[in-house]
N, C-alpha and C positions, 0 to 999 in steps of 0.2 A: 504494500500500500504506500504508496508517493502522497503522504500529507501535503504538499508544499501543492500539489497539484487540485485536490479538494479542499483544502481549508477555505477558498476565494467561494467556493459553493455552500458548505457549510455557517459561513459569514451575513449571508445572505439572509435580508429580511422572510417573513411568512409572505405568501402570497395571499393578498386575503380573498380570493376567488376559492380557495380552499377549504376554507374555513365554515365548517357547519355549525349550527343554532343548537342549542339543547330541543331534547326534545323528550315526549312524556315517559317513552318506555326506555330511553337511551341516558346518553351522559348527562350529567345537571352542568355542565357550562359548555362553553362554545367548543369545539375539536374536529379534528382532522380526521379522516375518516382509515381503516386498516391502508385498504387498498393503494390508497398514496400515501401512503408512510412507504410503504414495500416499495415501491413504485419509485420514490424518490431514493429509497437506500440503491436499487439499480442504477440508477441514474448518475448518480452521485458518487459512489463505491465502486460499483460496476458488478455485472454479474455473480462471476465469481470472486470476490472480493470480500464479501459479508456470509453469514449464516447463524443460524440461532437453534436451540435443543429447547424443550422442555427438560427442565429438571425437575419437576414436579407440579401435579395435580391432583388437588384438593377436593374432595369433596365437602361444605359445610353443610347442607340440608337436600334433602328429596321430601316432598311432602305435598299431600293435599291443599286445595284451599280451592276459595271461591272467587271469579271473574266480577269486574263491574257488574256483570246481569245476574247475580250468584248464582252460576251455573260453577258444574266441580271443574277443578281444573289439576293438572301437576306444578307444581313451581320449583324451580331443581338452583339452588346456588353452586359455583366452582370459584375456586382461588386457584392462579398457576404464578409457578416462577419460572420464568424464561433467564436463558444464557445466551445472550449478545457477543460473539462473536467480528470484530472488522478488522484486520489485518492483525495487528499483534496487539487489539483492544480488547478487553473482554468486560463485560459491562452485565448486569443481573438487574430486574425489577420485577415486581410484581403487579397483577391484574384480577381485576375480580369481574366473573360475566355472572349472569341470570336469564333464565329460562322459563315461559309461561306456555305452556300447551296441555289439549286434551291426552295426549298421550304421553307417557314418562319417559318413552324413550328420544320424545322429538325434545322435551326441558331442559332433560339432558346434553342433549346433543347442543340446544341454545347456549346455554350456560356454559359449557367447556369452547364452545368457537370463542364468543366474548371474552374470557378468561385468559384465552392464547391472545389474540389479537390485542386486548389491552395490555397485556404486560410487555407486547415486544412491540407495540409503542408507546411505551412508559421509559423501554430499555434507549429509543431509538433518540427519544424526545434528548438525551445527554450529550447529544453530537449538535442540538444546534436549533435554529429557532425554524429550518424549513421542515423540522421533524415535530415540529408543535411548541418547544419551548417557548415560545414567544409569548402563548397563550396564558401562561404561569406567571406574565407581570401582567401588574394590575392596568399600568400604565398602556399597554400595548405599545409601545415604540418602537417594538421589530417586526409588527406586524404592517405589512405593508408592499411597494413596489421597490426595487433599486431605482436609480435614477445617478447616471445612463444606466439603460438596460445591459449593452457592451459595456463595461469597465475594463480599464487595460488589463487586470489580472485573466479576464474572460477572454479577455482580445489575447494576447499571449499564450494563453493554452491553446486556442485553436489551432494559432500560427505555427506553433514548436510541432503539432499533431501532423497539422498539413505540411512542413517542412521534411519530417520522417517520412511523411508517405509518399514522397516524387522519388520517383525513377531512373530520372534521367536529369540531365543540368538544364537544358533544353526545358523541361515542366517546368524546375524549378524557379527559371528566372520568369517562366511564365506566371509563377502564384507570386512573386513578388511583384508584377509589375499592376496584375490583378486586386490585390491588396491594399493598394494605397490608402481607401477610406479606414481599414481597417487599423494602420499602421499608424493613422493619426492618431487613433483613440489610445494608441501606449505613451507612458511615462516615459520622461527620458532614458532611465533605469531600465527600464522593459524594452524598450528600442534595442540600447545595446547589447540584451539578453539575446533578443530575437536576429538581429545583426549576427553574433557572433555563431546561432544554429543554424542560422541560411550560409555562412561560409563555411561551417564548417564541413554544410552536406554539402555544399558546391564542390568541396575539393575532393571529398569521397565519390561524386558518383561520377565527376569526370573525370577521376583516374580511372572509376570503371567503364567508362563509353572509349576512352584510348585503347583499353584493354581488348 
């Protein structure tokens, strides 16, 4: 895991297009839903990059009760601790789901998704406010858009990316000459960063086209 390369993403405010409303049978404040948490640790970490265990699941209750319309119902609670896994981090939280159905095996099966899923973004939420940490000050101040959208740290990873992947000298002076808007948006500091990876794959792949 190349920190130096995610942390510019990790940095980054909440996107508040993300960001879901409490609601009656779900969370009591505002939060990010499983599926983009996961979503962003791909993005962000990359495929292979992240992974996570259960270490344990709880049962606290299976039990009767009765719905709004007192009709019977099952209502099944789980507690899980999840192991967060991201390069050589290893990070643990816990999560608590619940489960309302006519049948005990579907409460169950509610309650234990909920359980996983909140806990490995409770684990996720530690890396950073695009994993929900934002939502945890009162003030909201990371919740939000960057501005610029491209920030030289952004502009710079792409560059280095795109710089590794030409072929020939030939592309390469092509994506440099393509780039200009992009190359405004770096730091001085990043300029020479990016300067010094375009020459040095200049020299390498036209030793390899002489070749």
């Amino acid at each position: 895991m190349d920190w130096s390369e995610v942390t510019p993403e990790l940095e980054k405010k909440l996107d508040p297009t993300h960001v879901k409303p409490p609601s009656k049978f779900g969370p009591k404040g505002d939060y990010i839903e499983g599926w983009h948490a996961i979503a962003e640790a791909n993005r962000i970490f990359g495929y292979g990059e992240w992974s996570y265990t259960i270490k344990s699941l709880a049962k606290d209750s299976v039990e009767k009760a009765k719905n709004g319309k007192g009709e019977d119902q099952w209502q099944a609670a789980y507690t899980c601790i999840v192991t967060l896994n991201v390069g050589d981090v290893v990070r643990e939280d816990v999560g608590f789901g619940s489960g309302f159905a006519k049948q005990i095996g579907d409460a169950i099966e509610g309650a234990t998704k909920e359980a996983v899923t909140d806990a490995l973004k409770r684990a996720l939420r530690t890396f950073g406010n695009p994993f929900g940490l934002a939502l945890y000050d009162k003030s909201r101040a990371n919740v939000g858009r960057d501005d610029p959208l491209f920030n030289s740290a952004g502009a710079k990873g792409r560059l280095e990316k795109a710089i590794a992947n030409r072929t020939s000298a030939d592309d390469l002076s092509d994506l440099w000459n393509a780039e200009k808007e992009t190359l405004a948006l770096l730091t001085d500091a990043d300029f020479v960063a990016v300067k010094a990876s375009f020459a040095a794959a200049k020299t390498k792949l036209s030793q390899k086209d002489a070749a």
